[in-house]
Each structure stands twice: as C-alpha cells, then as structure tokens.
C-alpha positions as CSV (number, residue, x, y, z in Angstrom):
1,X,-34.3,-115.3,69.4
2,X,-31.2,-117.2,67.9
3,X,-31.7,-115.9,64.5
4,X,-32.2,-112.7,65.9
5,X,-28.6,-113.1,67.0
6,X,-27.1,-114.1,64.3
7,X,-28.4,-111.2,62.4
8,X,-26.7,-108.8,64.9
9,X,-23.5,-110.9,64.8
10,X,-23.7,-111.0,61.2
11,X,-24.1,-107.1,60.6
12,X,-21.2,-106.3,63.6
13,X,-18.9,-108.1,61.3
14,X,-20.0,-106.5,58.4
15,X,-19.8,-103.0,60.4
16,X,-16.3,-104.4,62.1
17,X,-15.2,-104.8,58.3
18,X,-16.3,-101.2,56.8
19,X,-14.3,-99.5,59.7
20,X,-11.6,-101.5,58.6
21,X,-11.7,-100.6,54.8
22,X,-12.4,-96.9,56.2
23,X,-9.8,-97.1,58.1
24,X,-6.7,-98.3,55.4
25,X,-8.4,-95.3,53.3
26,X,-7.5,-93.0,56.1
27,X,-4.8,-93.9,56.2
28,X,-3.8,-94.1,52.8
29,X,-5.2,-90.7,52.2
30,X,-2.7,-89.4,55.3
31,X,0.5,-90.8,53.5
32,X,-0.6,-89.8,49.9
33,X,-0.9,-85.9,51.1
34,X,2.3,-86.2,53.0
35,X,3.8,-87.2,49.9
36,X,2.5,-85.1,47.9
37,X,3.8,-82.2,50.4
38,X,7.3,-83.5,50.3
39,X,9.8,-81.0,49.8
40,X,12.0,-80.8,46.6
41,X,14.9,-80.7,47.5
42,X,14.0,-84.9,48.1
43,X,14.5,-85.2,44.1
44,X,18.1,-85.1,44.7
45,X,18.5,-88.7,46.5
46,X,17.4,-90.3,43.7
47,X,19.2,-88.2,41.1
48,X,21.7,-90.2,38.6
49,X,25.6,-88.9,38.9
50,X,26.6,-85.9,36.8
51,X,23.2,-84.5,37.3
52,X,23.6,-81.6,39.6
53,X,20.6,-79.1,41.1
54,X,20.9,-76.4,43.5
55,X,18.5,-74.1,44.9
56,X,15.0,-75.7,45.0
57,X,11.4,-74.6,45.8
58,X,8.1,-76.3,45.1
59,X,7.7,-79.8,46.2
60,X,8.6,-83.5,45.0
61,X,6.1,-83.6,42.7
62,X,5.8,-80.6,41.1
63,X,9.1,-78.7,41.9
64,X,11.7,-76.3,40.6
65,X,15.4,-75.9,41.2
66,X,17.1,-72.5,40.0
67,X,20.2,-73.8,38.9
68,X,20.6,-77.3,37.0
69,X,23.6,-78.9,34.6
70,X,24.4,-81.7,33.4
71,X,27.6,-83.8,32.5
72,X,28.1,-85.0,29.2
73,X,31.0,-86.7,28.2
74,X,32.6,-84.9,31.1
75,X,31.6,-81.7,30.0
76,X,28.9,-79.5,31.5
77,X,26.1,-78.6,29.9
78,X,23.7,-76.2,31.7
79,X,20.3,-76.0,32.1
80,X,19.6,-73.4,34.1
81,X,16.2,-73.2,35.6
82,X,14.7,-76.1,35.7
83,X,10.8,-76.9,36.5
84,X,9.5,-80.7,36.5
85,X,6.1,-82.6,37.4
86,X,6.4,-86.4,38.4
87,X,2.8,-88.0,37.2
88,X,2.3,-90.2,40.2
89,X,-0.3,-92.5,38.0
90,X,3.0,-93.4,36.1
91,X,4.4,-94.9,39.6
92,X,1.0,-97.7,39.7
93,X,2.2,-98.8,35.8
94,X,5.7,-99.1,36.9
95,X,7.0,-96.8,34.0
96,X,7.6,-93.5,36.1
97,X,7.2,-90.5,34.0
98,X,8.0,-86.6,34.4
99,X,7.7,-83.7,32.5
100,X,10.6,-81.1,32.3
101,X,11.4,-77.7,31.1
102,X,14.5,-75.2,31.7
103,X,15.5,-72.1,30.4
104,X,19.5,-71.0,30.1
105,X,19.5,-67.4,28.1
106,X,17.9,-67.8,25.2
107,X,18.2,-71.8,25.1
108,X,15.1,-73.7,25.7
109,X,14.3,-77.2,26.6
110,X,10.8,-79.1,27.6
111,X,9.6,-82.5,27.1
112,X,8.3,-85.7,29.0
113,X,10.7,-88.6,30.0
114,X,9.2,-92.3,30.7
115,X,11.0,-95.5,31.5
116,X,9.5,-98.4,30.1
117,X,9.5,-102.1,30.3
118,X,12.9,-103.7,29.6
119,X,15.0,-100.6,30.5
120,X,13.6,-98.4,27.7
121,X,13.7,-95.0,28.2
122,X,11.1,-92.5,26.0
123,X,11.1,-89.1,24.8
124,X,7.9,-87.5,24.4
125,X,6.7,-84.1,22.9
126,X,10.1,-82.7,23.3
127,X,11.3,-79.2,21.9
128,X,14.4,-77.8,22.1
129,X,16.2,-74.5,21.1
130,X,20.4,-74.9,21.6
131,X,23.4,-73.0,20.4
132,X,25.7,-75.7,18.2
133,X,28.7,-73.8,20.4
134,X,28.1,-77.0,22.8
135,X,28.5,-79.1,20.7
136,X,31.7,-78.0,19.2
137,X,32.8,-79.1,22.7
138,X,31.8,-82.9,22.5
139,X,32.7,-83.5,18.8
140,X,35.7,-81.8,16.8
141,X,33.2,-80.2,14.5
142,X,34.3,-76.4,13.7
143,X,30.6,-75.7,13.2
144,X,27.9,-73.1,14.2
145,X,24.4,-71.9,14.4
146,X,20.8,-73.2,16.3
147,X,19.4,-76.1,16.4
148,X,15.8,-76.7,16.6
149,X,14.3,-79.6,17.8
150,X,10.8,-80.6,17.5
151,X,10.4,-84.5,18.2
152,X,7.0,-86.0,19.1
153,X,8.8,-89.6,19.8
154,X,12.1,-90.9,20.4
155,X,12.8,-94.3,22.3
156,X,15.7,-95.5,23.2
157,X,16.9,-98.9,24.8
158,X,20.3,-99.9,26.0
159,X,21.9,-96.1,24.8
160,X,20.6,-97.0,21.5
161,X,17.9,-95.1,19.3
162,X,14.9,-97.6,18.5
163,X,12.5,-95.8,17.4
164,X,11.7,-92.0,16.6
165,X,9.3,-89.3,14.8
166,X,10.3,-86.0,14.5
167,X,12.5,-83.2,12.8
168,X,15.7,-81.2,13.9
169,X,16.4,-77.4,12.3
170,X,20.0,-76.3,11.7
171,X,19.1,-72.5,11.5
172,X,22.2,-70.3,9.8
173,X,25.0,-73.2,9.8
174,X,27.9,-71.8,9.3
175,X,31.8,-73.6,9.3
176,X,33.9,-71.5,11.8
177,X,37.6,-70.6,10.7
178,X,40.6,-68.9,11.9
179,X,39.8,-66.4,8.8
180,X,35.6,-66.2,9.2
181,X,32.9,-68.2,9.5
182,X,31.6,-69.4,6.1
183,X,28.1,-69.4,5.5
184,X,26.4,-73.2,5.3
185,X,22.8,-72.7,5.2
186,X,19.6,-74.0,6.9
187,X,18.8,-77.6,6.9
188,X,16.2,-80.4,8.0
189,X,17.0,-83.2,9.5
190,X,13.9,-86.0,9.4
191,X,13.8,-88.9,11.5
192,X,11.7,-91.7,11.6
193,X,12.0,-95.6,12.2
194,X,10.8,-98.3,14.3
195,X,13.6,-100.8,15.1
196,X,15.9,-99.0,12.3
197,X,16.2,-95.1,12.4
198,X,16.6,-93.6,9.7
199,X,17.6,-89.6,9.3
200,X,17.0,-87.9,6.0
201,X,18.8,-84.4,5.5
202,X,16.4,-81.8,3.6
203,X,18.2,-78.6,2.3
204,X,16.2,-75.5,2.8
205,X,18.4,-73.0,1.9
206,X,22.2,-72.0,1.8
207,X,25.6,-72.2,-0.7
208,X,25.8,-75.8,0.7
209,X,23.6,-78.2,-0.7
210,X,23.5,-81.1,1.4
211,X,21.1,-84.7,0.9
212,X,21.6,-88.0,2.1
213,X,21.3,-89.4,5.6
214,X,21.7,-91.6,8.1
215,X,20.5,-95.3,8.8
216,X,21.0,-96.7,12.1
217,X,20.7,-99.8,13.2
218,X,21.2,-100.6,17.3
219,X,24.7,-98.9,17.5
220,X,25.5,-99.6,13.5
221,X,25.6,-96.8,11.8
222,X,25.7,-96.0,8.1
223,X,25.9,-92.1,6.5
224,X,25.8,-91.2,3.1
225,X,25.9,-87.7,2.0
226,X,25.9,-85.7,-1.0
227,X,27.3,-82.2,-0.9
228,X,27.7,-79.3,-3.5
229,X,27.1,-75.7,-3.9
230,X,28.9,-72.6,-3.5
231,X,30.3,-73.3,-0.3
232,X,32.5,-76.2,-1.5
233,X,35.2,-73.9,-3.5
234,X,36.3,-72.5,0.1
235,X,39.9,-74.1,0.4
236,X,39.6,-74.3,4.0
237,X,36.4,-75.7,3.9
238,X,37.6,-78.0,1.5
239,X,40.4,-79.2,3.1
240,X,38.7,-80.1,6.3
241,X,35.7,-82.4,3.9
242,X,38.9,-83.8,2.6
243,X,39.4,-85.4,5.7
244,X,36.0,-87.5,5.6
245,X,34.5,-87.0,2.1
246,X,35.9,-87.8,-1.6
247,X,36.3,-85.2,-3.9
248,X,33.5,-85.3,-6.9
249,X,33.2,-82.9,-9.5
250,X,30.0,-81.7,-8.3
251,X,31.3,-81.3,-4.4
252,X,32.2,-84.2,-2.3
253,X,30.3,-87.8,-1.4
254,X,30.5,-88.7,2.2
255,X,29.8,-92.9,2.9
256,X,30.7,-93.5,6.7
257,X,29.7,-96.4,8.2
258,X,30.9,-98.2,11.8
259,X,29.8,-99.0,15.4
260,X,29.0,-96.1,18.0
C-alpha cells in the first residue's frame, strides 16, 4: 500500500511538472505571435538619429515604410521605399540581422546588415545602383555617371573598413564643367582584404586610362594612381588634376596618403 503511494505521488509530480513546462510554452508561444504581429511603425523607437521613415505598413518584422532618407554628412540622401525583414534567430546569437531594399526612381539598393561581436557591423550580399550626382554633394568632386555596386562582404569595425570582397562599376564617368562634361570612361574598382583593404582600379574603357589603387589600413590610407589617355590634354581637366596629381609625360601620377 505504501509503495502504491509513492508511485501516485511520484507520477503527480511528474504530471505537476509537464503542466508546468506546457504551460511556459504557452506562454511563450502567446508573446512570440504578439511579437511577431507588432506593428511597424514600432521600428522607429529604436531607429539611430538622421534616419527618418514615414508612412509604414507591414509589421515589425517584416515591414515597409513608403518614404525613407538618410543623413549623411548633414545631407540627405533618399531612399525612397523601403522594405526590411528582421531574422529573429539573429536576436538568440546576439548579432541582430536585417535585410533591406529600397527603390528611389531608378536608384536601387538591397543587402543584409548584421552587428557582430565587438561592435562590428557587416555587409552582406549588397547591390546597389546610384547616380554619382550625390556624391558630388559630400565630396568637391565635379564628377558624373553610375555606380554599380556588387559586394558579397564588407565588415567594418569602429567606422573603419576591415575586411571586404567585392567590385564597384563607374558606368560613363564623365568630369562635369562649366563648358561640358568630358567624357572619362567606365572603370572597376576591386576590393578585397582582411585586416588591410586593398582597392585595385581596372580600366574597362574610356580616353582616361586610369590604374593604381588604394590600400587602407584602419583609417590610414594610401592612393596611388596612374592616369593617361585622351582625356588628359583637356586644359580644364588638367588644371583641376593639377591640384592633386604631378604632371608626367604620359598623364599625371597621383600618391595621396593620410588619416581619414
């Protein structure tokens, strides 16, 4: 009779115990859908400054906002509409990732961002199509045309590239002037690197022959350029190399070398 209890006291605590495990799955369950349900409009809280969204559908997870910019050295670059996914397995590692893509006329932009251990932040699969017209607004470079980005890798930690594997397209470069835009060519720009990134320029066509590249190390930087062809008997074109290249018989050599 005694062991005849026990065995009924023994499987109630063992039932008492299953309900209980049952019971944290419920719940667990309850709070994972009604995160998952949360609206999208929630990916604003946690939004860095000079990141701006407006008009949002879909939910936190897998959202959309019709309007997006950016700021960029206090100037705005826009987005347009913007669709992400957050992977919620990257939340249990601790390295949250998402995957984004946005559309502004005919620029295009997609890729996956990740934070990793010790403040790194990785690029993955990203491709990109953007008129150079921005850029002339962040750097006094009278320069035109598309670039087209195609980079499988690119890690960054403290601001500064560590590591990458990709390429970047200039597609009809051209030098803009007061008197016309003069005619550069289309160019390859190869990166690679682990630690030290390294950016070799590839001339695929043009009157401006251009080889080199660039080797940077943390925020150490060093450039060296060759440049010929053509397009380096336009004075005005000339005169602006002046300003960063020395004159060669065969074009110009550009060394640059300093601390971003």
């Amino acid at each position: 009779m005694m062991a005849a209890n026990k065995l009924f006291t023994r499987f109630d605590s063992t039932t008492a115990v299953g309900r209980k495990h049952w019971t944290w799955l419920g719940v667990f369950l309850i709070v994972a859908f009604l995160i998952s349900q949360a609206p999208a409009r929630l990916i604003g809280v946690g939004l860095p400054p000079g990141i701006a969204l407006e008009g949002y559908s879909g939910t936190l997870w897998r959202g959309s906002a019709a309007r997006a910019a950016m700021l960029i050295n206090d100037k705005q670059f826009q987005l347009g509409q913007l669709e992400w996914t957050i992977h919620p397995w990257s939340l249990l590692i601790m390295q949250p990732a998402v995957s984004l893509k946005s559309q502004w006329g005919s620029q295009l932009l997609s890729g996956r961002v990740a934070t990793g251990w010790g403040g790194s932040i990785s690029l993955q699969d990203v491709s990109a199509s953007i008129d150079m017209r921005f850029i002339r607004q962040l750097l006094p470079l009278y320069i035109g045309g598309t670039l087209q980005v195609d980079v499988k890798r690119l890690v960054s930690r403290d601001l500064s590239p560590v590591a990458a594997d990709g390429r970047v397209v200039w597609q009809n470069a051209v030098w803009t002037a007061r008197a016309g835009d003069v005619a550069l060519g289309n160019y390859v720009l190869e990166l690679s690197g682990e630690d030290r990134l390294n950016a070799e320029v590839i001339t695929l066509s043009g009157p401006l022959e251009v080889s080199g590249g660039l080797a940077l190390t943390g925020r150490d930087y060093q450039l060296n350029l060759s440049l010929s062809g053509p397009a380096t008997e336009n004075a005005g074109l000339r005169q602006s190399l002046s300003l960063l290249a020395e004159p060669v018989p065969t074009g110009f050599n550009m060394r640059l070398e300093g601390t971003l």
